[in-house]
C-alpha positions in Angstrom: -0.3 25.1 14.5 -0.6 21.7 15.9 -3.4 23.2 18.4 -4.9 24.9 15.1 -6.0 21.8 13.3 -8.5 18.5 13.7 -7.3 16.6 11.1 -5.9 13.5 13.8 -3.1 12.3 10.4 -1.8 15.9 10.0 -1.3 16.3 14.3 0.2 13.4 14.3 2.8 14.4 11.5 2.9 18.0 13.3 4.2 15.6 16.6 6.3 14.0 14.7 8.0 17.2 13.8 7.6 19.3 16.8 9.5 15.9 18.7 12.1 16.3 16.0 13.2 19.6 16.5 12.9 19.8 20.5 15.4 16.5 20.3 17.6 18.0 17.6 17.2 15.4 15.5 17.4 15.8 11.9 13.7 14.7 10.7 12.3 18.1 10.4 14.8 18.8 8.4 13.1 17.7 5.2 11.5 21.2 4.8 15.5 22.6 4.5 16.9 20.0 2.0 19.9 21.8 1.6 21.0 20.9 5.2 20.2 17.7 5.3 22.9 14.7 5.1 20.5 12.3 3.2 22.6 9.4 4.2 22.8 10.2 8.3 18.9 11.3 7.9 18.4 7.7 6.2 20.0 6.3 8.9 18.6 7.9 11.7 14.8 7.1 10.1 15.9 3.1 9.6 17.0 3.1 13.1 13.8 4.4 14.5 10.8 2.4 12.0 8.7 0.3 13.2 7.9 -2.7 11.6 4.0 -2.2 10.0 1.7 -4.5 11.6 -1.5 -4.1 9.1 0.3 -5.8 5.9 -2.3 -3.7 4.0 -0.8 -0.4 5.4 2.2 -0.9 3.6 0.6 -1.0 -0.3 -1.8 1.8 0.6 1.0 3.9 1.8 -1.3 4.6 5.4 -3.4 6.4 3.0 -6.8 7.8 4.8 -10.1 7.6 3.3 -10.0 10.7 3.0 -6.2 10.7 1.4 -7.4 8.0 -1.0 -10.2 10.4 -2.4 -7.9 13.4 -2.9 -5.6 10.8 -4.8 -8.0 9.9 -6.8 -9.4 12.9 -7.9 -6.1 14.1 -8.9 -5.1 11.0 -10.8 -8.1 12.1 -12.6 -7.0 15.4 -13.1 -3.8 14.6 -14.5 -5.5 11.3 -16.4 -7.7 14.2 -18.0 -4.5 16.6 -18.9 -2.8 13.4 -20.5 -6.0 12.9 -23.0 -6.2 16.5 -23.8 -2.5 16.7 -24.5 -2.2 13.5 -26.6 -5.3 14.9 -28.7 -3.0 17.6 -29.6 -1.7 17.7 -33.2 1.4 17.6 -31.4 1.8 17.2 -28.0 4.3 18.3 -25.6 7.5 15.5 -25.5 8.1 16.6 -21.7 4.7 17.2 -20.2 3.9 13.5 -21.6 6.7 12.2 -20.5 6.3 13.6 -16.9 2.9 12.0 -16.7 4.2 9.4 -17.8 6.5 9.0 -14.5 3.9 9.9 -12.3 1.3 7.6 -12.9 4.4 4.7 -12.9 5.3 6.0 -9.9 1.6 5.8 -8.3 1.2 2.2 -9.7 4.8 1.0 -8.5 4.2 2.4 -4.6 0.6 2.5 -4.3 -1.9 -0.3 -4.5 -4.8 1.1 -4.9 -7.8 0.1 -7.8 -8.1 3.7 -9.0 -4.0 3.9 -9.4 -4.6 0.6 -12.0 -7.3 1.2 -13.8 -5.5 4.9 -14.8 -2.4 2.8 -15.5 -4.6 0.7 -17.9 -6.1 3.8 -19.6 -2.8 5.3 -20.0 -1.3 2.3 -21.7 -4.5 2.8 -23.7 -4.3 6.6 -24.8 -0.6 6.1 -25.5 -1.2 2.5 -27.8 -4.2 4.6 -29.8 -2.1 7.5 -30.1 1.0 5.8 -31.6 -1.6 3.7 -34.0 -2.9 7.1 -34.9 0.6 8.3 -36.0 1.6 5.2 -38.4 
């Protein structure tokens, strides 16, 4: 597989793993979550970081160009699935609330423009939907 792709991000994640598994470690792991110790696989990754040395890296998450554009078309997406479902006479408690999470998750980890701005609008839809309700 890793000779199978061009993408130089997704080789270098396929490395990662391949190095994993011929050194028995317990990285690769991930894809099995049920046999993974979380705390000894915590360990083991805290051990073996590096310190970042682009400050930036750290907000962005490493993200590609490319990464960032996928990103943002999805936050889109699901920015477009939020309006449509708060238009709703009555909208869906747990599909907003999932939303919800998501784009609070994107704007806690990720520091990206894009992430904001959707984090402004949703503040937005929920404020005029609420107002609509009273």
């Amino acid at each position: 597989m890793l000779d199978g792709t061009k993408d130089e991000d997704t080789k270098a994640v396929l490395e990662v793993i391949r190095k994993c598994l011929r050194k028995a470690w317990p990285f690769a792991d991930v894809f099995l979550p049920l046999r993974t110790d979380a705390k000894e696989l915590a360990s083991l990754i805290e051990k073996r970081l590096k310190p970042i040395e682009e400050p930036h890296l750290a907000t962005t998450c490493g993200l590609t160009q490319s990464s960032r554009l996928t990103l943002s078309g999805e936050i889109q997406n699901q920015l477009q699935r939020l309006r449509r479902e708060l238009s709703e006479g009555s909208p869906n408690a747990d599909r907003v609330s999932e939303a919800l999470k998501l784009f609070r998750y994107f704007c806690r980890y990720i520091s990206m423009e894009d992430i904001r701005n959707a984090n402004l609008e949703v503040d937005r839809l929920l404020k005029d939907y609420i107002t609509q309700q009273i």
